[in-house]
SEKOLFI-768723 format. One record per atom (N, C-alpha, C, O): residue number from 1; residue in one letter; atom name; x, y, z. Coordinates in pm, whole numbers, plus 32768, in hexadecimal, padded with zeros to 4 digits. Layout:
BEGIN
[pt NUM; "A"; "CA"; [X; Y; Z]]
...
% end
This chain:
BEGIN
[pt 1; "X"; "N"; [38CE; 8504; 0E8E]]
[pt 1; "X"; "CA"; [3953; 8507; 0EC9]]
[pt 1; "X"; "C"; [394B; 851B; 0F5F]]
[pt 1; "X"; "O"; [39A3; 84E7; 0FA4]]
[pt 2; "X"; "N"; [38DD; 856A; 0F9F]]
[pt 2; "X"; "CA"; [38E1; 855F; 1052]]
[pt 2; "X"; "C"; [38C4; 84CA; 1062]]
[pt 2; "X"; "O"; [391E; 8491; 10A0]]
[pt 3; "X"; "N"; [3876; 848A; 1044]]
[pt 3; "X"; "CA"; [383A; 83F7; 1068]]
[pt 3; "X"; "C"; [389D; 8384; 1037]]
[pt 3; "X"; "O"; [3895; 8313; 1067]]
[pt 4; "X"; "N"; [38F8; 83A4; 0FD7]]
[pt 4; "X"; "CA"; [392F; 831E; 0FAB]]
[pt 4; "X"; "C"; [39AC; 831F; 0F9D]]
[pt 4; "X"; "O"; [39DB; 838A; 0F78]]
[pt 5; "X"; "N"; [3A05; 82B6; 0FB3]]
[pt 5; "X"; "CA"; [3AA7; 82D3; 0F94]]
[pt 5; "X"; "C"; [3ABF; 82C7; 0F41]]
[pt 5; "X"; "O"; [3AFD; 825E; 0F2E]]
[pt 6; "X"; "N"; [3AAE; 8308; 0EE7]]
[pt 6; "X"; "CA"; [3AD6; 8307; 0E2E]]
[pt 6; "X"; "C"; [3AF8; 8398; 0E33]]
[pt 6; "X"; "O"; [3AB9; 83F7; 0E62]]
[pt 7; "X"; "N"; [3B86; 838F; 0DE9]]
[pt 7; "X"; "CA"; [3BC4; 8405; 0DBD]]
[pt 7; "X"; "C"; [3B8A; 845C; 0D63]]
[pt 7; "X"; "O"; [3B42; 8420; 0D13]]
[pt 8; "X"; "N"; [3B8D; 84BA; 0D55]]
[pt 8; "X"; "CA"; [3B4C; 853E; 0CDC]]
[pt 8; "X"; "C"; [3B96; 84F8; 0C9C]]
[pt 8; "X"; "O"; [3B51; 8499; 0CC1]]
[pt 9; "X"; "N"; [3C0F; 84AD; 0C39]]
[pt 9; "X"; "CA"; [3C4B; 84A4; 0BD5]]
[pt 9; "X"; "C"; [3C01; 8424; 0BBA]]
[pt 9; "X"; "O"; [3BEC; 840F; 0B43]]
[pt 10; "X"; "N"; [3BD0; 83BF; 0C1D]]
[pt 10; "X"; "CA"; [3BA4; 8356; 0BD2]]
[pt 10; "X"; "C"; [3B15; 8376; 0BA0]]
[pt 10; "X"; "O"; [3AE9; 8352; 0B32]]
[pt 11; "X"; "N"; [3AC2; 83CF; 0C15]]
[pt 11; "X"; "CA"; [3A46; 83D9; 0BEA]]
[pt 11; "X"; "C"; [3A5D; 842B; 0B38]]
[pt 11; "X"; "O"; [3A32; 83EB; 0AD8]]
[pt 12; "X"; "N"; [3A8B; 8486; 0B26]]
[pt 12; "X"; "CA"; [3A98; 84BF; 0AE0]]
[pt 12; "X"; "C"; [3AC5; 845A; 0A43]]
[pt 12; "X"; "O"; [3A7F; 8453; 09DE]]
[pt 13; "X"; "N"; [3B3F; 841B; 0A55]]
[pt 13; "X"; "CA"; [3B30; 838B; 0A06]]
[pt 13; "X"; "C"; [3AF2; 832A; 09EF]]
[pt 13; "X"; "O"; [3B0C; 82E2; 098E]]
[pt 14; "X"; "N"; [3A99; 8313; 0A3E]]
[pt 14; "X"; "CA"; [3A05; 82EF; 0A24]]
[pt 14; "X"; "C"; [399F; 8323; 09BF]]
[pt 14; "X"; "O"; [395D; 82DA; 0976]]
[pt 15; "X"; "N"; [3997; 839F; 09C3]]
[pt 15; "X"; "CA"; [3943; 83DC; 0988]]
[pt 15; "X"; "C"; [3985; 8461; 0906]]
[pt 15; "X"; "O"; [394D; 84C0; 08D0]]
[pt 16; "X"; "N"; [3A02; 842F; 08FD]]
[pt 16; "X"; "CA"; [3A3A; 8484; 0885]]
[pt 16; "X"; "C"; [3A6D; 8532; 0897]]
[pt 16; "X"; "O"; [3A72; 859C; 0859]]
[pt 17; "X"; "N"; [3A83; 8508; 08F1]]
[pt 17; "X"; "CA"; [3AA1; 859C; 0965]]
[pt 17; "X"; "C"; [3B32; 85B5; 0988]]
[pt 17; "X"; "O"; [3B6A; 8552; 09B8]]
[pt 18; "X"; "N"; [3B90; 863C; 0977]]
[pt 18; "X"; "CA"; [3C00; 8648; 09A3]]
[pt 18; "X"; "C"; [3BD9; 863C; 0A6B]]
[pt 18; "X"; "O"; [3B9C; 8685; 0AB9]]
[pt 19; "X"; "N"; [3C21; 85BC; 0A79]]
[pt 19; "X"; "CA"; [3C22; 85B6; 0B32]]
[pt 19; "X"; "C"; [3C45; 864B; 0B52]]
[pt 19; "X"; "O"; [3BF2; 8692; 0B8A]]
[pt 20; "X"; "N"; [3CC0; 867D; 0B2E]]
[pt 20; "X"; "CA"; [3CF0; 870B; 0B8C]]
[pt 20; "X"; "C"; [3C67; 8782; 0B85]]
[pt 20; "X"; "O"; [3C35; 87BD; 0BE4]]
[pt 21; "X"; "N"; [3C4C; 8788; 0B15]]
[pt 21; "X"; "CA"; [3BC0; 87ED; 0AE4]]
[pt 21; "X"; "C"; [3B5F; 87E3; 0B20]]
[pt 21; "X"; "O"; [3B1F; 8843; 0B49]]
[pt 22; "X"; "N"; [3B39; 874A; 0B37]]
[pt 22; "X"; "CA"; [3ACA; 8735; 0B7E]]
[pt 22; "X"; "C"; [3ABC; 875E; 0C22]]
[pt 22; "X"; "O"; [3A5A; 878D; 0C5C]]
[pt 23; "X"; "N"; [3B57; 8735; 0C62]]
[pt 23; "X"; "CA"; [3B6F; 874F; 0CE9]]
[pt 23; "X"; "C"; [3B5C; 87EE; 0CF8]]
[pt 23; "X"; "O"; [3AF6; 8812; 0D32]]
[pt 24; "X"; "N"; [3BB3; 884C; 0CCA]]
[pt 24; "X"; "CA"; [3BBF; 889C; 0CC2]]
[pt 24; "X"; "C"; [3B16; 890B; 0C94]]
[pt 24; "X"; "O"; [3B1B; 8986; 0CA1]]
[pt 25; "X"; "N"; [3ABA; 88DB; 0C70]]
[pt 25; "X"; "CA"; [3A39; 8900; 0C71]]
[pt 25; "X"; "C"; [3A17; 88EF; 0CE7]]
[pt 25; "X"; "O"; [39E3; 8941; 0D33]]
[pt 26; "X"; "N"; [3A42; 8853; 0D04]]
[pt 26; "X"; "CA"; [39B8; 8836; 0D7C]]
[pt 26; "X"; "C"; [3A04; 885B; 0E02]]
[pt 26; "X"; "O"; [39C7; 8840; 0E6A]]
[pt 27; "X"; "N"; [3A8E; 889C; 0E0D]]
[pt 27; "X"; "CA"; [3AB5; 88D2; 0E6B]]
[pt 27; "X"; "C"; [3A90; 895C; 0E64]]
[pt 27; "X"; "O"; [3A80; 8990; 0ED3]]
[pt 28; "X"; "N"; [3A79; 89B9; 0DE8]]
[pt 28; "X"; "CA"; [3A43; 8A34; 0DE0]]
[pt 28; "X"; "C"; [39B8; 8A48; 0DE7]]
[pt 28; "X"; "O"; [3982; 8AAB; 0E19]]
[pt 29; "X"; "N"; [3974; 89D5; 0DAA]]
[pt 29; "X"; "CA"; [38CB; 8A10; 0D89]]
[pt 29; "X"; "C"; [38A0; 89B6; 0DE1]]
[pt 29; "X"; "O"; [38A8; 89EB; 0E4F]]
[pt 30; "X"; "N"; [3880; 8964; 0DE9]]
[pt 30; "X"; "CA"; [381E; 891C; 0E1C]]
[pt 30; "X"; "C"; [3842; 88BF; 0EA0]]
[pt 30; "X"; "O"; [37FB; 885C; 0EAF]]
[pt 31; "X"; "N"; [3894; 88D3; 0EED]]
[pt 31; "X"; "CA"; [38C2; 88B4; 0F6F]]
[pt 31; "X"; "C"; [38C3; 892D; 0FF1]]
[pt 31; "X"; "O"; [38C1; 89A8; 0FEC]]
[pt 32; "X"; "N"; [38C5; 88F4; 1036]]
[pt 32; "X"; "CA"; [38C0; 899B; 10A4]]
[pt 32; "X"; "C"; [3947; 89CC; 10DD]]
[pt 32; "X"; "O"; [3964; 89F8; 114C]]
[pt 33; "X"; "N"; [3998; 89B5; 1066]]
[pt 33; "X"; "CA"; [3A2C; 89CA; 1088]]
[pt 33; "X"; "C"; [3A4A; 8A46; 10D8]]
[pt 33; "X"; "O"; [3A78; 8A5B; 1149]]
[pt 34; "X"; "N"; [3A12; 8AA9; 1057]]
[pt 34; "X"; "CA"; [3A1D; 8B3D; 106F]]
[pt 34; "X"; "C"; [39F7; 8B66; 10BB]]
[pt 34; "X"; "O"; [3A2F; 8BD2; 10CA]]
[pt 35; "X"; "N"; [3999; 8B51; 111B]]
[pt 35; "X"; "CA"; [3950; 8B74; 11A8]]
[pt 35; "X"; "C"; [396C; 8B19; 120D]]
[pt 35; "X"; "O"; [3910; 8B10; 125E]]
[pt 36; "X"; "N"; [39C6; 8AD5; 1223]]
[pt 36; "X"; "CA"; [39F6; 8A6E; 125D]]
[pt 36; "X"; "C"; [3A3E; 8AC1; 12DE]]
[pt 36; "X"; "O"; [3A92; 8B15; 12BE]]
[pt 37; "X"; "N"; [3A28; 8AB4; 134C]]
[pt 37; "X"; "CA"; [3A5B; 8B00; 13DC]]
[pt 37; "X"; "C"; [3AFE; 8AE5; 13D5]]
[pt 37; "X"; "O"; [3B57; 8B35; 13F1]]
[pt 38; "X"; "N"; [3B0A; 8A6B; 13AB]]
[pt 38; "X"; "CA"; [3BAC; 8A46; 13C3]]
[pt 38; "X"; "C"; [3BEA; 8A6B; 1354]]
[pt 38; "X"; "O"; [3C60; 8A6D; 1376]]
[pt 39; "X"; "N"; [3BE4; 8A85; 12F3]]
[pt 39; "X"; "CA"; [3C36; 8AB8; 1264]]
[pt 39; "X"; "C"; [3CB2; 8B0C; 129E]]
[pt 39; "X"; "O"; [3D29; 8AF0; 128D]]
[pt 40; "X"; "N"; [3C78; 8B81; 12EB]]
[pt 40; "X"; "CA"; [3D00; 8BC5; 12FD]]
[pt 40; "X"; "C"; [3D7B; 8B8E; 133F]]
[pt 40; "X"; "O"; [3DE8; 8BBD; 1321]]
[pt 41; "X"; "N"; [3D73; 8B43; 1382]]
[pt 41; "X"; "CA"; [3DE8; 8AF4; 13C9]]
[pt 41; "X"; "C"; [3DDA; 8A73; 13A4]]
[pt 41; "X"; "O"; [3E1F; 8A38; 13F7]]
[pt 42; "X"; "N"; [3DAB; 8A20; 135A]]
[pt 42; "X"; "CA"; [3D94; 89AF; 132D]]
[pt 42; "X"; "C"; [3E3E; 8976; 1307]]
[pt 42; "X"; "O"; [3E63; 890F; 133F]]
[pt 43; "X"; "N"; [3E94; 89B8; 12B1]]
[pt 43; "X"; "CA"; [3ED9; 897F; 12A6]]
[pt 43; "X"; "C"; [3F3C; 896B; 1344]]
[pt 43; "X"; "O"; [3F77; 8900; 1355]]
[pt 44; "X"; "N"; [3F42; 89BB; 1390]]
[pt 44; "X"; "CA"; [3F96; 8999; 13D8]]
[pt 44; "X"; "C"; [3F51; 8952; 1497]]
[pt 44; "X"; "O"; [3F89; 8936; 1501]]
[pt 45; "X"; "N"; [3EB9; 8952; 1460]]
[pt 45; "X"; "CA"; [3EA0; 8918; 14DD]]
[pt 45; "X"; "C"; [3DE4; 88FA; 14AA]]
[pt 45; "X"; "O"; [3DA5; 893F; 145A]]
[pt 46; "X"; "N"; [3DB3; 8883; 14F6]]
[pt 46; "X"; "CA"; [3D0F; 8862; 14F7]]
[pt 46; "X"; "C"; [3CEA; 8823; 156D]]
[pt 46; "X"; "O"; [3D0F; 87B7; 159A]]
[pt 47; "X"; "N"; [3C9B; 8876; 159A]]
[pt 47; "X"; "CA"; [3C54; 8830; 161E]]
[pt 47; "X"; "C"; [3BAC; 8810; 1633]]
[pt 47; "X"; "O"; [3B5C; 8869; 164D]]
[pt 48; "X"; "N"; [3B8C; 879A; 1626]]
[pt 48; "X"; "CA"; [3B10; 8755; 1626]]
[pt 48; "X"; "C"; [3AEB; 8747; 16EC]]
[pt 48; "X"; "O"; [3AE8; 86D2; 1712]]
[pt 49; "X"; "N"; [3ADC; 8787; 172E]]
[pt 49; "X"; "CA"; [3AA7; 87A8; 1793]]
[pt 49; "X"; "C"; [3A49; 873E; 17CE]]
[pt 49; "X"; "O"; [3A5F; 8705; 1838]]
[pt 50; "X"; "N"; [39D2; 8727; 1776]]
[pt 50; "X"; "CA"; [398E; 86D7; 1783]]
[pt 50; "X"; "C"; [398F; 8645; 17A2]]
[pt 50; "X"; "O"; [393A; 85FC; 17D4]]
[pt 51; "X"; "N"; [3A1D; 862D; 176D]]
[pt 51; "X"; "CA"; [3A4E; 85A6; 178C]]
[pt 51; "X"; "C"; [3AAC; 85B5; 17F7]]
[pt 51; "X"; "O"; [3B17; 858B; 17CC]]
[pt 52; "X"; "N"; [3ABA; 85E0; 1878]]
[pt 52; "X"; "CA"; [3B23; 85D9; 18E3]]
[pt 52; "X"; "C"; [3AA8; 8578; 1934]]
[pt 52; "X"; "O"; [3A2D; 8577; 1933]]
[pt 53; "X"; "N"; [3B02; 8536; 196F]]
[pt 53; "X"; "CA"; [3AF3; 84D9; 19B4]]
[pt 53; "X"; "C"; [3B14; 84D3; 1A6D]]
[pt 53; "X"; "O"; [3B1D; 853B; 1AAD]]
[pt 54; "X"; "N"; [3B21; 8452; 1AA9]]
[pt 54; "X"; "CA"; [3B89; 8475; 1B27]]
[pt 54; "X"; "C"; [3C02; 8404; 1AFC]]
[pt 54; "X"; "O"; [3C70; 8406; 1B34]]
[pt 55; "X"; "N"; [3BE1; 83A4; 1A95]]
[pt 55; "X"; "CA"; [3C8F; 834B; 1A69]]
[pt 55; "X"; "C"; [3CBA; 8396; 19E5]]
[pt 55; "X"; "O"; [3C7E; 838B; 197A]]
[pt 56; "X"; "N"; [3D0A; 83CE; 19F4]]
[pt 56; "X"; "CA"; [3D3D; 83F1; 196F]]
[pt 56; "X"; "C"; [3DD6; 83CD; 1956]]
[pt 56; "X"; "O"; [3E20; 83B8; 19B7]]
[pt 57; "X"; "N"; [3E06; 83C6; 18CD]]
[pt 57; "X"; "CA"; [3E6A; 8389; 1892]]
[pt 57; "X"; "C"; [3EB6; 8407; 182B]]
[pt 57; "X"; "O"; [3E77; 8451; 17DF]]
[pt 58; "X"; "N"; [3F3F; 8407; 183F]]
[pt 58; "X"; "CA"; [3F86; 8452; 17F9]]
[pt 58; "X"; "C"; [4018; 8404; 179E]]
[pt 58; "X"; "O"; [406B; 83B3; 17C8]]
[pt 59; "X"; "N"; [4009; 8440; 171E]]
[pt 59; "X"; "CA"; [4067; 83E6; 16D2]]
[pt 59; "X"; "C"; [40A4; 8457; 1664]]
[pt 59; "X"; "O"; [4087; 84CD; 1653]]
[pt 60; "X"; "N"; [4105; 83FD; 1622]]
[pt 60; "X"; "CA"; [40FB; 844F; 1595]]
[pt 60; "X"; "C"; [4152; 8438; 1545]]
[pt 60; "X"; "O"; [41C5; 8412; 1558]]
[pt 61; "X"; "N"; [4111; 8455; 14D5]]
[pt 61; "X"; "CA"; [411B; 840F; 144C]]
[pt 61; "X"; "C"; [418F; 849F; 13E6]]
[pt 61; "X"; "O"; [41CE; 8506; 1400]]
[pt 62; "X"; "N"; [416F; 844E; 1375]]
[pt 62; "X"; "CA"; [4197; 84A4; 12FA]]
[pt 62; "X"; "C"; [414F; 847E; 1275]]
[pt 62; "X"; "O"; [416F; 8423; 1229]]
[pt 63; "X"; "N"; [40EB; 84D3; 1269]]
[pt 63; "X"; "CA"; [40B2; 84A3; 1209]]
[pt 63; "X"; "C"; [40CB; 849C; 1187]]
[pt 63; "X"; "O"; [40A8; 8441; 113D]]
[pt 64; "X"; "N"; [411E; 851D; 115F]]
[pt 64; "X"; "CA"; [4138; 8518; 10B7]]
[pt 64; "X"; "C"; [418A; 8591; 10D7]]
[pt 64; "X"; "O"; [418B; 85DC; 1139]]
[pt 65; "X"; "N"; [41F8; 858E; 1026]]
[pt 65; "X"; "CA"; [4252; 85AB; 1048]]
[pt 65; "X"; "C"; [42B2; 85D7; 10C0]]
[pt 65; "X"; "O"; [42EE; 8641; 10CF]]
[pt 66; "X"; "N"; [42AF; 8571; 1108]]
[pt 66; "X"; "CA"; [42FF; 8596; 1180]]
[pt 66; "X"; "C"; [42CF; 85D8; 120B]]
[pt 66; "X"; "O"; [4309; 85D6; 1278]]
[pt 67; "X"; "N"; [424B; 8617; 11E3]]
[pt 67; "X"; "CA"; [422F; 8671; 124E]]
[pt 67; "X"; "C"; [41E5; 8657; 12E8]]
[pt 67; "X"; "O"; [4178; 8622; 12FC]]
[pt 68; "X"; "N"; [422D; 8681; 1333]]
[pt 68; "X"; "CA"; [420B; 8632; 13B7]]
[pt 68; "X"; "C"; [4191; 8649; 13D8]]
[pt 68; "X"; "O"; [4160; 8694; 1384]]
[pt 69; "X"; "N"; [4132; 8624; 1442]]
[pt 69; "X"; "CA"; [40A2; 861B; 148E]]
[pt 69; "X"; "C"; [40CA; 85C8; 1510]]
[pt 69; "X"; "O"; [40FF; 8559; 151D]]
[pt 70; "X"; "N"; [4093; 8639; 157B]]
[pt 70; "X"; "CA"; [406E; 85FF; 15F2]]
[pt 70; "X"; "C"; [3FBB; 85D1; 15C2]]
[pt 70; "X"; "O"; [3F7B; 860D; 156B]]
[pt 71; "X"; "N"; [3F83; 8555; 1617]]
[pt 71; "X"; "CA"; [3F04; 8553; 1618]]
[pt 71; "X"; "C"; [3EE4; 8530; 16AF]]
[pt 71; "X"; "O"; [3F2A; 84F5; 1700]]
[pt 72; "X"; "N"; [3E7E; 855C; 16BA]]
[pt 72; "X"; "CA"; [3E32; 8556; 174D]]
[pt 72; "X"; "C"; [3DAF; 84EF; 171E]]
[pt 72; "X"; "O"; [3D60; 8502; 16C1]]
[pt 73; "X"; "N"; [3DB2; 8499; 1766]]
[pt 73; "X"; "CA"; [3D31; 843B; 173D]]
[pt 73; "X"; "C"; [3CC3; 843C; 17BB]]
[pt 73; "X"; "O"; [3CE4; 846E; 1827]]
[pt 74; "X"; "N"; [3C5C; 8411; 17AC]]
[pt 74; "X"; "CA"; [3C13; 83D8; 1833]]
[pt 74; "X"; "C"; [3C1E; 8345; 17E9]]
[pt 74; "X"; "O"; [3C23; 8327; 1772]]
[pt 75; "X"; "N"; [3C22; 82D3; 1896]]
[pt 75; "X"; "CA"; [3C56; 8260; 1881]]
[pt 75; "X"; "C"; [3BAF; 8221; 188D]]
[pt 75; "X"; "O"; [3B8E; 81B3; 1862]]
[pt 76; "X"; "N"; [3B59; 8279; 18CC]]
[pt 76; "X"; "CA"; [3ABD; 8235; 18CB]]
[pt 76; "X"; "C"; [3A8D; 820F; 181C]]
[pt 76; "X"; "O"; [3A58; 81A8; 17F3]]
[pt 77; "X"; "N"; [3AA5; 8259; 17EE]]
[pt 77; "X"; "CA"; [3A8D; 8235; 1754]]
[pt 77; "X"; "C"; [3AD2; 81E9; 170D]]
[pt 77; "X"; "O"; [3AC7; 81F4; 1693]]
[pt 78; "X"; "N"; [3B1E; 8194; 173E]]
[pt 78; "X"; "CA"; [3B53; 8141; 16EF]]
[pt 78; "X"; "C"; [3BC7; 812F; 1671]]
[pt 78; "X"; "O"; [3BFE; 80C8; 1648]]
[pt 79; "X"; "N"; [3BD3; 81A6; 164D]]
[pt 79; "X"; "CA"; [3C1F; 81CB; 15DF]]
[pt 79; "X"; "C"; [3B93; 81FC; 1551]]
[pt 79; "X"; "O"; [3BC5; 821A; 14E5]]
[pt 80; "X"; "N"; [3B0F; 81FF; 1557]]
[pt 80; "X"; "CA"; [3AA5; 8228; 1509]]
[pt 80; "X"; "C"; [3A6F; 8293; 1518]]
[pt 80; "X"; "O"; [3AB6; 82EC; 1548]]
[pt 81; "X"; "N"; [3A11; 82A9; 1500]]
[pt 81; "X"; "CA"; [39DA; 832C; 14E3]]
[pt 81; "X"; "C"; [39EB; 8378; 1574]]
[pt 81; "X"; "O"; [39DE; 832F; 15D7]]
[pt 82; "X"; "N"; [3A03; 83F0; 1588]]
[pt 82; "X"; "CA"; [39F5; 844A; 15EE]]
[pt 82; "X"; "C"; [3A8A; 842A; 1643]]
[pt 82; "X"; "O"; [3AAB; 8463; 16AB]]
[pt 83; "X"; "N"; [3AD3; 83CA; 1601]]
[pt 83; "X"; "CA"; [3B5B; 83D1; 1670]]
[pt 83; "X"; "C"; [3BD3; 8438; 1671]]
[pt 83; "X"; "O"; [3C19; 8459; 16D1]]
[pt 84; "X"; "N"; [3BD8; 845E; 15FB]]
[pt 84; "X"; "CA"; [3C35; 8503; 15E4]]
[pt 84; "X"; "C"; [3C0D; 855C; 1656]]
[pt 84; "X"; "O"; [3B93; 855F; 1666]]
[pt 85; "X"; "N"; [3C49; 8599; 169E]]
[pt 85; "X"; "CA"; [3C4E; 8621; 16F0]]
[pt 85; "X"; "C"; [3C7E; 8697; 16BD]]
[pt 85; "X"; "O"; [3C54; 870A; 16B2]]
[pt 86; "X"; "N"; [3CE8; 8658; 16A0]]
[pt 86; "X"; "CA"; [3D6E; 86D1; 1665]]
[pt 86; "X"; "C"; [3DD5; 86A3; 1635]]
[pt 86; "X"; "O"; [3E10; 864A; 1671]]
[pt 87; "X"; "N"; [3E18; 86E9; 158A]]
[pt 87; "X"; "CA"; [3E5A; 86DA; 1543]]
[pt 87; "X"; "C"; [3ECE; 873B; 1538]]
[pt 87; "X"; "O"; [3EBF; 878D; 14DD]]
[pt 88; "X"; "N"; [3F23; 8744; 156C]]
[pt 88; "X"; "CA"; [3F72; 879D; 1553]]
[pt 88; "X"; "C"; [4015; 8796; 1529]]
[pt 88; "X"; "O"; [406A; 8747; 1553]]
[pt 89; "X"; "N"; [4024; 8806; 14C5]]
[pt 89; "X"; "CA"; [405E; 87FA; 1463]]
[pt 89; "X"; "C"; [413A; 8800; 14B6]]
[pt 89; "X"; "O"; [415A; 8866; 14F4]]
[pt 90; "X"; "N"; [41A2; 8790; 14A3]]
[pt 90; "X"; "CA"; [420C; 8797; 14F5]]
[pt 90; "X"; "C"; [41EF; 8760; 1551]]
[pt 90; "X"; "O"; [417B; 876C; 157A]]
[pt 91; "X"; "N"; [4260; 86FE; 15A3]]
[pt 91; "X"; "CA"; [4256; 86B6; 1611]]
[pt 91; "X"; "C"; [428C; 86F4; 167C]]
[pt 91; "X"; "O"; [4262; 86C0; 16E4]]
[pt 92; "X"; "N"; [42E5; 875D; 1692]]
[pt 92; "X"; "CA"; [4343; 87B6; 16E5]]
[pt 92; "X"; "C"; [4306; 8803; 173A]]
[pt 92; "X"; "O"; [42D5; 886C; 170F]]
[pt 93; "X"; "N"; [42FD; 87E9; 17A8]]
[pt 93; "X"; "CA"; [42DC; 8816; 1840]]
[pt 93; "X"; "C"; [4315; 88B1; 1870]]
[pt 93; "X"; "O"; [438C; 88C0; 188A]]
[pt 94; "X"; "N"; [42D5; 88FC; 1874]]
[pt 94; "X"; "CA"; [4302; 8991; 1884]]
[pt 94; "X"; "C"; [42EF; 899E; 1934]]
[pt 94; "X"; "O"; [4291; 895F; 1963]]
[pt 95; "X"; "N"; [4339; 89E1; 1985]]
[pt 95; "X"; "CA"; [42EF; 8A06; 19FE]]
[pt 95; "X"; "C"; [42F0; 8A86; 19FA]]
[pt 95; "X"; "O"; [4335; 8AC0; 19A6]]
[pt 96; "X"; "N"; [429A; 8AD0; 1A60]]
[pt 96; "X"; "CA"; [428E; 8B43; 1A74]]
[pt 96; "X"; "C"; [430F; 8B7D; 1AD9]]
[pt 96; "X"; "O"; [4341; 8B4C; 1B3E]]
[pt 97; "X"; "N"; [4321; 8BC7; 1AAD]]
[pt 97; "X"; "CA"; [43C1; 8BEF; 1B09]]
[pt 97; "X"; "C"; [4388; 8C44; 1BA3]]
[pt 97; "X"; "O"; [43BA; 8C4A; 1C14]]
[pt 98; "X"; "N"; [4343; 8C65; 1B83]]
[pt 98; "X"; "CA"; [430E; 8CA6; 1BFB]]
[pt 98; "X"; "C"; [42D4; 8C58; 1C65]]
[pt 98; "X"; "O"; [42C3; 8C7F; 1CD8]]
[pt 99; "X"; "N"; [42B5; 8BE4; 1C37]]
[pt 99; "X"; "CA"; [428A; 8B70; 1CAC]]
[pt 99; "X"; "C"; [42F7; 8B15; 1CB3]]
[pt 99; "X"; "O"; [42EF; 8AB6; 1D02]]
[pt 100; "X"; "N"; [4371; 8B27; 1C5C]]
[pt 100; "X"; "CA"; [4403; 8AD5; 1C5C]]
[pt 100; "X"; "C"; [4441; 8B54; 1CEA]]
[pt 100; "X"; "O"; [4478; 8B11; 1D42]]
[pt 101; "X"; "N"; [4442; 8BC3; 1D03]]
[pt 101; "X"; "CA"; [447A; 8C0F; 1D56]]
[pt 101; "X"; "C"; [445F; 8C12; 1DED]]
[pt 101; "X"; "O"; [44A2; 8C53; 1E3E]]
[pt 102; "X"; "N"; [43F4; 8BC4; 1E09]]
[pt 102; "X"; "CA"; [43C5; 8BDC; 1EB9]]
[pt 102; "X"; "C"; [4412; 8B70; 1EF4]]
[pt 102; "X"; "O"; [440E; 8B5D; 1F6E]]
% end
């Protein structure tokens, strides 16, 4: 499942396997979920560092049920591997009021 785009439900239908059971293992046992640096804020923000660039691209989507995403891309990569920067969760622009006051 890291190497290939096949869903835990198909792999799992493949081989006579409840898909959810199977995901749900290989997100507990045998993936590095649980020690994963970004878990704690994962749902509401991910930043891949490694991929900033000097062209970068900002957009955003909705991926499922409804829920918004800003994405930050680098435009050197093409849209493939390493072009994610940052995913973050709502499209709505906050400012800091204290730099809104001078």
């Amino acid at each position: 499942m890291d190497t290939n785009p096949n869903s835990a439900w198909s792999i799992g239908r493949m081989y006579g396997v409840n898909g959810k059971h199977l995901l749900r293992q290989y997100r507990s046992h045998l993936s590095d979920f649980q020690s994963w640096e970004q878990r704690s804020h994962a749902k509401e923000w991910l930043l891949f560092p490694e991929n900033l660039g000097t062209h970068l691209s900002i957009d955003e989507t909705s991926l499922s049920r409804g829920e918004l995403y800003t994405i930050l891309t680098n435009k050197a990569a093409k849209g493939g591997r390493g072009s994610i920067v940052a995913i973050v969760a709502g499209t709505k622009a906050e400012s800091d009021r204290r730099s809104d006051s001078r």
